[in-house]
Wavefront OBJ file of the C-alpha trace (Angstrom):
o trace
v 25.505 -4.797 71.489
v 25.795 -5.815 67.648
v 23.101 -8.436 68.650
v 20.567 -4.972 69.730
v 21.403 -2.976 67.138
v 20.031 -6.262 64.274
v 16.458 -5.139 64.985
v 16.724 -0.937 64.635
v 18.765 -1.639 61.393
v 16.413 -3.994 59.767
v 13.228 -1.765 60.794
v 15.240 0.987 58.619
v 15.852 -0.562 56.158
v 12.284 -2.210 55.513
v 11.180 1.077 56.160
v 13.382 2.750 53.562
v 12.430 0.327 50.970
v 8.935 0.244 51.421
v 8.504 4.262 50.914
v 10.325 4.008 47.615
v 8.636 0.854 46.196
v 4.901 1.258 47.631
v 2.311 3.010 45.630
v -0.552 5.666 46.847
v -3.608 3.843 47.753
v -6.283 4.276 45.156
v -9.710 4.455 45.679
v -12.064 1.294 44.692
v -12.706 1.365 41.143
v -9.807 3.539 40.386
v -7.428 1.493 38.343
v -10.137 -0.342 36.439
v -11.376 3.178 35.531
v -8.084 3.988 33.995
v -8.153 0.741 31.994
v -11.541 1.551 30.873
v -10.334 4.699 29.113
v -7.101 3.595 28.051
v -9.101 0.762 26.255
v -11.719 3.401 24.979
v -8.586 5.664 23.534
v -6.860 2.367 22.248
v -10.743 1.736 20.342
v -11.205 5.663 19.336
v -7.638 5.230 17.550
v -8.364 2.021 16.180
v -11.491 3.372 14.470
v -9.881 6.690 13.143
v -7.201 4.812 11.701
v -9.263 2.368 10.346
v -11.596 4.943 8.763
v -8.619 6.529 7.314
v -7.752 3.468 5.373
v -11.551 2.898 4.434
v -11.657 6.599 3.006
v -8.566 6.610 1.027
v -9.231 3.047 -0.654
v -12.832 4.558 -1.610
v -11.366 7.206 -3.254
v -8.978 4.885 -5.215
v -12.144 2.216 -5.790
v -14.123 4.941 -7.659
v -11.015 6.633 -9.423
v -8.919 3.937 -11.236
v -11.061 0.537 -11.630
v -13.384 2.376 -14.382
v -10.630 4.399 -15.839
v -10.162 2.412 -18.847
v -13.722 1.366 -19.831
v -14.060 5.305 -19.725
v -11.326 5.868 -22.138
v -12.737 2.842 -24.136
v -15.739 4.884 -24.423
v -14.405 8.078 -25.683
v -12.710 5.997 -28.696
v -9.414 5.599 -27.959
v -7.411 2.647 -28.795
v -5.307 0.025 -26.545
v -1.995 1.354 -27.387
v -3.551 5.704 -26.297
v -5.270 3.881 -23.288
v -2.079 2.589 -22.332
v -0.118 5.787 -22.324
v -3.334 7.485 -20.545
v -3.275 4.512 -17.598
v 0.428 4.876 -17.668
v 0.413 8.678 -16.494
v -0.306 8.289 -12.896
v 1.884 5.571 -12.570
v 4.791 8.024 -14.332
v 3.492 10.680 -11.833
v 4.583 8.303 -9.276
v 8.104 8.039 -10.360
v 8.556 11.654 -11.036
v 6.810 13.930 -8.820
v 5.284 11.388 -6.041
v 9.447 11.626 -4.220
v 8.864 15.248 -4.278
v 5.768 15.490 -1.296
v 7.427 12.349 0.358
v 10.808 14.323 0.760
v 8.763 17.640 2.007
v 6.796 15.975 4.532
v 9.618 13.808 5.998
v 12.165 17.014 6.398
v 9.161 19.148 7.316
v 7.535 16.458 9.733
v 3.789 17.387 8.466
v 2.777 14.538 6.418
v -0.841 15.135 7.624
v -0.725 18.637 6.387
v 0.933 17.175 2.910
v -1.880 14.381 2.890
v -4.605 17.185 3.109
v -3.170 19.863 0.529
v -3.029 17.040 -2.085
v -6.247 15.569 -1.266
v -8.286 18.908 -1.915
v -5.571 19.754 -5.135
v -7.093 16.283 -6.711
v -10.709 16.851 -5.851
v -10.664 20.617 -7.696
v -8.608 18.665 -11.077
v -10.869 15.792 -11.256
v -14.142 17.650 -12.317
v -11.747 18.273 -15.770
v -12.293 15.236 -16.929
v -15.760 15.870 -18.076
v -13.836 19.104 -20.367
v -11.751 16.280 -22.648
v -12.919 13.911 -24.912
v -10.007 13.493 -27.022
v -6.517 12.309 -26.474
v -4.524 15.019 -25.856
v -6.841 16.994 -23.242
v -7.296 13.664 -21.748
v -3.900 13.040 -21.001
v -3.024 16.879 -19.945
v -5.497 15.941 -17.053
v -4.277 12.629 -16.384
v -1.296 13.651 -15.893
v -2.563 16.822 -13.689
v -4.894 14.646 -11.057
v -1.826 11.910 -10.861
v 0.599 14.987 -9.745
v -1.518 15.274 -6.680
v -3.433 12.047 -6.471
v -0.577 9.579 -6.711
v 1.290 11.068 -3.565
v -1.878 10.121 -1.103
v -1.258 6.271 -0.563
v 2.793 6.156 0.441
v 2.050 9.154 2.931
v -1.120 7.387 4.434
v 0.467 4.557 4.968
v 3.673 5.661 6.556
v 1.158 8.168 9.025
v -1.273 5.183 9.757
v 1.767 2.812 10.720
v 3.403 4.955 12.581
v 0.266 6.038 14.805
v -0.720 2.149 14.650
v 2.399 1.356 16.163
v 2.341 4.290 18.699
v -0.562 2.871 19.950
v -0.077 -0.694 19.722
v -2.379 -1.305 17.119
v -1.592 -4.194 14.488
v -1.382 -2.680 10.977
v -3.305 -5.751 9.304
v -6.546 -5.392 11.050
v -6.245 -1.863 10.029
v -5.737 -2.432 6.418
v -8.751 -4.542 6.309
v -10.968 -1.168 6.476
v -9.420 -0.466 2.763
v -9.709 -3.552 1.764
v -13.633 -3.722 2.899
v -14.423 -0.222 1.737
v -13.043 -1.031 -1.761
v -14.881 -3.884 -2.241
v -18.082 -2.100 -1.545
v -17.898 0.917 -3.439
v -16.672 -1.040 -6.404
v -19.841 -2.866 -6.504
v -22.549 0.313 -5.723
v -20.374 2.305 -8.545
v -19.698 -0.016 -11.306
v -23.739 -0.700 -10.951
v -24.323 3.558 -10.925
v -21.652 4.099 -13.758
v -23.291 1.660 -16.003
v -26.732 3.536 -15.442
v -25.032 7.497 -15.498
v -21.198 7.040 -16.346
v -21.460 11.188 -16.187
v -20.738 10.518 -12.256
v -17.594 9.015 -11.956
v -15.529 12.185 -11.335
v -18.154 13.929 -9.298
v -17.848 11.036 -6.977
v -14.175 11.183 -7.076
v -14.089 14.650 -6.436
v -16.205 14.244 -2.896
v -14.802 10.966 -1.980
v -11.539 13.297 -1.659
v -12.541 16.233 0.172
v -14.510 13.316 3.088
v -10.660 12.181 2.952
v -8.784 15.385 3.415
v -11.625 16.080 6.360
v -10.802 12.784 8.544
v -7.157 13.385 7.817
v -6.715 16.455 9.065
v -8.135 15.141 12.317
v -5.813 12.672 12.896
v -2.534 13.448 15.410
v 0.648 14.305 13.251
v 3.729 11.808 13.374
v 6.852 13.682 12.712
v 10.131 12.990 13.553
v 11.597 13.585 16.896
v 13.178 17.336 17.477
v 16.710 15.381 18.117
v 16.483 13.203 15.448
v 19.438 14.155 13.578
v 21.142 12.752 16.659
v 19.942 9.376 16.431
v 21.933 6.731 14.837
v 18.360 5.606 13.619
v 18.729 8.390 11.302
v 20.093 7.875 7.889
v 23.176 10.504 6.573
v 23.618 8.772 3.585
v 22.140 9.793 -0.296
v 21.151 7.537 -2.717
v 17.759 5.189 -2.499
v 19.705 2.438 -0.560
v 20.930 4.865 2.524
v 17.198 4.765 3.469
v 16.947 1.567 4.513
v 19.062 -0.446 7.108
v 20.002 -3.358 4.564
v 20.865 -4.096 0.928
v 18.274 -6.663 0.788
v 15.833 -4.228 0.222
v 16.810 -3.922 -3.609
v 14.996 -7.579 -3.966
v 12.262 -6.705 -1.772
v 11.779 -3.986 -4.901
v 12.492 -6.174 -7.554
v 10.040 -9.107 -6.336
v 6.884 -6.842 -5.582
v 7.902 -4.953 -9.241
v 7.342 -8.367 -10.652
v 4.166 -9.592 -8.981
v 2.931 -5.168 -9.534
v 3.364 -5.283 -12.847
v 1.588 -8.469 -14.084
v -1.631 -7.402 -11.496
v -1.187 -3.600 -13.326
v -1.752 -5.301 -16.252
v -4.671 -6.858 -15.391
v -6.340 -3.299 -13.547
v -4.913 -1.764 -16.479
v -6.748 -3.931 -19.500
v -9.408 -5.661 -17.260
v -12.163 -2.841 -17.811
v -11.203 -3.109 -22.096
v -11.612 -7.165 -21.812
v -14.803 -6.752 -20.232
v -16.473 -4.323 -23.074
v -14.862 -6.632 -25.879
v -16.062 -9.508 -24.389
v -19.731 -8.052 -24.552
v -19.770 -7.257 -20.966
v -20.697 -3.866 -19.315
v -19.047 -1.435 -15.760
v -21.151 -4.218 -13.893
v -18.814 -6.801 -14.592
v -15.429 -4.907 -14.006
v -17.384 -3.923 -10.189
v -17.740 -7.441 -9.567
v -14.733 -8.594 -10.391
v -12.782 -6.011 -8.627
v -15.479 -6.625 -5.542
v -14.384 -10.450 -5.750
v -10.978 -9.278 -5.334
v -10.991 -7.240 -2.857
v -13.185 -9.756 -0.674
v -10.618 -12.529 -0.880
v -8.004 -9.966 0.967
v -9.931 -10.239 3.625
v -8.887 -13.601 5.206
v -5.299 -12.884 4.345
v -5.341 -9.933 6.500
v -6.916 -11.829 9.033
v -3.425 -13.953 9.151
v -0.846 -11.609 7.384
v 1.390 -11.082 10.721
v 1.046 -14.968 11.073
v 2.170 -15.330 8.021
v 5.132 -12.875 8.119
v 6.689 -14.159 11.424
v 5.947 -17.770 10.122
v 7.626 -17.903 6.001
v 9.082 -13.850 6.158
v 8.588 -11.401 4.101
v 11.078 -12.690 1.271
v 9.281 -16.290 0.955
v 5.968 -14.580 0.605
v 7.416 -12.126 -2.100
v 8.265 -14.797 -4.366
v 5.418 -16.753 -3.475
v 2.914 -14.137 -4.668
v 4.869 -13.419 -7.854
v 4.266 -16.792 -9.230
v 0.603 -16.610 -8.572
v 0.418 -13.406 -10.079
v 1.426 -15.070 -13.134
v -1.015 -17.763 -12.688
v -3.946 -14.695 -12.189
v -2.935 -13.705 -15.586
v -3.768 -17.090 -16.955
v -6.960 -17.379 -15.448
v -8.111 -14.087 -16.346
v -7.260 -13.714 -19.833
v -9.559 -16.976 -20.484
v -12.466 -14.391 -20.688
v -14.888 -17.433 -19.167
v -16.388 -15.073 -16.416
v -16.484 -18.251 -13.332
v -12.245 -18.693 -14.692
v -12.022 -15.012 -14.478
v -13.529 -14.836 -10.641
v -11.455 -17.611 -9.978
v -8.405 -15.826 -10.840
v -9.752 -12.837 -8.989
v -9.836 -14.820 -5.948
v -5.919 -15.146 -5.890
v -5.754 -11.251 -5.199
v -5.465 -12.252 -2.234
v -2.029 -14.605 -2.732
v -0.548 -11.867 -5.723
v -1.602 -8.563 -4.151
v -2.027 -8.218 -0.668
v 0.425 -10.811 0.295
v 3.266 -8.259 -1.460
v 1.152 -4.863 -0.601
v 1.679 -6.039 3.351
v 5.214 -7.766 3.093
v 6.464 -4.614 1.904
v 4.999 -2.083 3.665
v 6.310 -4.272 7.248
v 9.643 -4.745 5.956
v 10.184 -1.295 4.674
v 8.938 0.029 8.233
v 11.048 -2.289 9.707
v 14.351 -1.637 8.000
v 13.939 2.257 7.369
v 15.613 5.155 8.945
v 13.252 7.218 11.755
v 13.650 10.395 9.125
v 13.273 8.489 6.424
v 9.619 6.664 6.794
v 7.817 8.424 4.144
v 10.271 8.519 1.802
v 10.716 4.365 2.213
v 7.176 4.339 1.713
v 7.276 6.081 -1.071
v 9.878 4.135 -2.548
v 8.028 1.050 -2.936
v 4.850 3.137 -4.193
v 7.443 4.180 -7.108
v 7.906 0.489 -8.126
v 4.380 -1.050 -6.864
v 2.477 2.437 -8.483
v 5.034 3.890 -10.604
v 7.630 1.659 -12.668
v 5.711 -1.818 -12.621
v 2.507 0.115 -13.659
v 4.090 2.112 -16.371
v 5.959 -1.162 -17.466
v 2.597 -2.996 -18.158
v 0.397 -0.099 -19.557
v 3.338 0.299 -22.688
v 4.196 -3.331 -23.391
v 0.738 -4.858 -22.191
v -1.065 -2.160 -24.835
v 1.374 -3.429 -27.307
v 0.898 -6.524 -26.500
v -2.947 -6.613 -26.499
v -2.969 -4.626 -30.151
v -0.224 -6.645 -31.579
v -1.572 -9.643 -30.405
v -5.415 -9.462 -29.059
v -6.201 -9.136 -25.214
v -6.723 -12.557 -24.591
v -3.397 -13.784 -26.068
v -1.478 -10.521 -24.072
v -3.118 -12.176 -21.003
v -0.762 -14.968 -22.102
v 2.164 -13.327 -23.068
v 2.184 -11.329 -20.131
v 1.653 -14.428 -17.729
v 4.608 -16.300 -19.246
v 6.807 -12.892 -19.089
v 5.878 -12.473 -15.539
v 7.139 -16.434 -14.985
v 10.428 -16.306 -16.584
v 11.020 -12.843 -14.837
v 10.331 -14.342 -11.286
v 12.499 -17.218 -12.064
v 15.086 -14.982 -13.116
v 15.305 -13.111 -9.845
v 14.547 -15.544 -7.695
v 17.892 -17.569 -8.864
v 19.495 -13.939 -8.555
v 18.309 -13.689 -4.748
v 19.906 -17.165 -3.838
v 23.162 -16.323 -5.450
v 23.250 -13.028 -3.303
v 22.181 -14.724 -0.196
v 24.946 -17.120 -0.263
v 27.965 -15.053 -1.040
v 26.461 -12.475 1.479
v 26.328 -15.394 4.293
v 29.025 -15.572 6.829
v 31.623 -18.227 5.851
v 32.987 -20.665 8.371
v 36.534 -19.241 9.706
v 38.303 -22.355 7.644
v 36.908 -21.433 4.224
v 37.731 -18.029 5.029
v 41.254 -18.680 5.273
v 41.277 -21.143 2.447
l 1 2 3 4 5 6 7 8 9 10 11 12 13 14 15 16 17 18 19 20 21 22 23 24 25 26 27 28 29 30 31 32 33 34 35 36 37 38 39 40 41 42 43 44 45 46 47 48 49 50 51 52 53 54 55 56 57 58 59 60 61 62 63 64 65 66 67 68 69 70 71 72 73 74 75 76 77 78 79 80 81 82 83 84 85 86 87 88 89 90 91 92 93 94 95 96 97 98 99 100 101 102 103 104 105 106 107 108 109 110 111 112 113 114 115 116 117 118 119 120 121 122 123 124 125 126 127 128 129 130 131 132 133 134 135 136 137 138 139 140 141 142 143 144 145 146 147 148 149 150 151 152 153 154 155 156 157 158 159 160 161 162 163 164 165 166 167 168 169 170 171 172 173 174 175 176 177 178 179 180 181 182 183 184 185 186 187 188 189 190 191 192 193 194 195 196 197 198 199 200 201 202 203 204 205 206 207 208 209 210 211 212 213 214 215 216 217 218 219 220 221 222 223 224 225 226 227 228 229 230 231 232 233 234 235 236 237 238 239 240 241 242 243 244 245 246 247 248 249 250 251 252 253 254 255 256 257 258 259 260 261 262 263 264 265 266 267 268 269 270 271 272 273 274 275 276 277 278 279 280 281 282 283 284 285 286 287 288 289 290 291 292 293 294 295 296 297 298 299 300 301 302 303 304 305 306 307 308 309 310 311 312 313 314 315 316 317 318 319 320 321 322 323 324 325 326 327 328 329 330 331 332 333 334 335 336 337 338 339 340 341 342 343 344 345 346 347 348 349 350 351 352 353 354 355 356 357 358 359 360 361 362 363 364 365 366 367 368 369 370 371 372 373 374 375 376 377 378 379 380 381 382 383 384 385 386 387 388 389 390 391 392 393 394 395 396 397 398 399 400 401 402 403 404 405 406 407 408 409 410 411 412 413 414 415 416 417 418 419 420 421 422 423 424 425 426 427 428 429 430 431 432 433 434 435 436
């Protein structure tokens, strides 16, 4: 009887399993439709974000290349142009937190993105109303409130829709990268024929912006999020990120910021003293901005291969040597050291902006973000608009190239020994030493 009853029991059970494991039959064609439009949304996303990145980095490539030869021709001096380039970069520090914080407890950093975008693009057109120092730095210091908030808010919306969709950040990034380098070229070659432009330009670069923007899908934070133990409780800068190394992580990209901010800072004054026009600044920042382009190409390589740290110190040191190279005014040097934007810029630009997504709370993204724009934009900037005007009066341009470049060396060094202190007494010791 137990031998009958095999057969019934087995039949059941075959039965039972096949209803709950099979799947409805699907007519020919069916599942490679779905593919087909899964890949065609993957593609749509890929170009919007892509396109966001482009639009953004135009807006930047017409704004702040030219900024100094423009204060160079209204008569001001190293040490006022210095103070002038340094406003934004104090905007960043002061009131750039501010629109982080409000769009990561409201969730609406699109809606943020977009109010600032159109705030810029009605303050630039005030330019053209000062000609002297004091108006001029009244709206500096007016656009930068608005302006400077854009790129940590971009970046934390593109990453996080990148990563929704299983898009890789770098190839993104590459849209900036080749939409600077072109509209540095067509507008240092139209500025040099009717500088009147510049803030026109700027003005509808940043409303095409604040359009594709507001068409992207928001990215806030989950209803529950308070919840999660993703979520950070803590005050302070630190409590946003998941681990203390983030404080060198700062402190090597402030290095490698500042001595490049000194170079977008007096790059546009070198080039008029050395007898050269807009044309040349567009080139060189074109040649720049080219040479990120195979780096992005291999960025994630990079990062899984040396991490984030090794590649922070890395590009420090040949920021310094971009210094060097620059300040020898001998235009084929000067390209030359343009060329390493690649290994001093975007090298730091994408190590950060990985780790900090990497090792930041979920309700915490755009302030993280912003945290690094405060030393990349804000502090390092600042840092080398004061000293590196001071230096370049006190000493001439070419020989602040130097000073800077040796400055930047001794500072790298200096943290670098600080980082391998910290990592050993913050490594686990063996159980004997322990006890010892």
């Amino acid at each position: 009887m137990k031998q009958q009853n095999i057969v019934p029991r087995l039949a059941t059970s075959f039965h039972a399993r096949w209803r709950i494991t099979s799947k409805p039959r699907q007519a020919p064609g069916e599942q490679e439709g779905r593919s087909t439009m899964h890949n065609a949304r993957t593609n749509a996303n890929m170009t919007s974000l892509f396109f966001a990145n482009v639009l953004y980095w135009v807006c930047a490539g017409v704004y702040s290349p030219f900024l100094s030869a423009h204060y160079t021709s209204l008569g001001l001096n190293a040490a006022q142009t210095g103070i002038l380039l340094a406003a934004t970069p104090v905007c960043a520090l002061a009131i750039q937190p501010l629109w982080s914080t409000i769009a990561d407890k409201l969730g609406r950093r699109r809606a943020v993105i977009v109010i600032l975008c159109l705030a810029a693009a009605v303050l630039a057109p005030l330019y053209y109303l000062a000609s002297t120092f004091v108006p001029v730095l009244l709206v500096t210091f007016a656009f930068s409130a608005f302006f400077s908030g854009l790129l940590p808010l971009s970046d934390s919306l593109v990453i996080e829709l990148a990563d929704r969709s299983g898009l890789d950040f770098s190839r993104i990034r590459m849209g900036g990268t080749i939409g600077y380098a072109i509209v540095v070229l067509i507008v240092g070659r139209l500025l040099d024929m009717a500088p009147q432009i510049q803030f026109t330009v700027v003005s509808a670069a940043l409303v095409v912006f604040a359009a594709h923007m507001w068409r992207l899908p928001e990215a806030g934070i989950r209803a529950n999020a308070a919840d999660d133990p993703k979520v950070s409780h803590g005050k302070g800068l630190l409590s946003l990120f998941t681990s203390n190394e983030i404080a060198f992580v700062l402190v090597f990209a402030f290095i490698s910021s500042a001595a490049i901010g000194f170079i977008g800072a007096f790059l546009g004054r070198y080039a008029v003293e050395l007898g050269e026009g807009q044309n040349l600044v567009g080139v060189l920042s074109a040649v720049s901005a080219a040479s990120e382009i195979p780096i992005l190409l291999v960025s994630s390589k990079l990062v899984r291969r040396f991490g984030e740290m090794n590649l922070l110190i890395f590009s420090c040191f040949m920021a310094a040597l971009r210094l060097v190279l620059v300040g020898t005014g001998i235009v084929p040097v000067m390209i030359c050291g343009q060329l390493l934007q690649s290994v001093s810029y975007m090298t730091v630009y994408y190590s950060c902006v990985t780790y900090i997504a990497n090792h930041t709370y979920e309700d915490c993204r755009a302030r993280g973000q912003s945290a690094f724009a405060m030393v990349q934009s804000g502090l390092s900037v600042v840092v080398a608009n004061l000293f590196g005007g001071w230096a370049c009066d006190a000493l001439g341009t070419h020989a602040g190239f130097l000073a800077f470049a040796l400055a930047s060396t001794i500072a790298a060094v200096a943290a670098l020994v600080a980082y391998v202190l910290w990592r050993r007494s913050a490594a686990p010791q063996p159980e004997g030493q322990a006890a010892a």
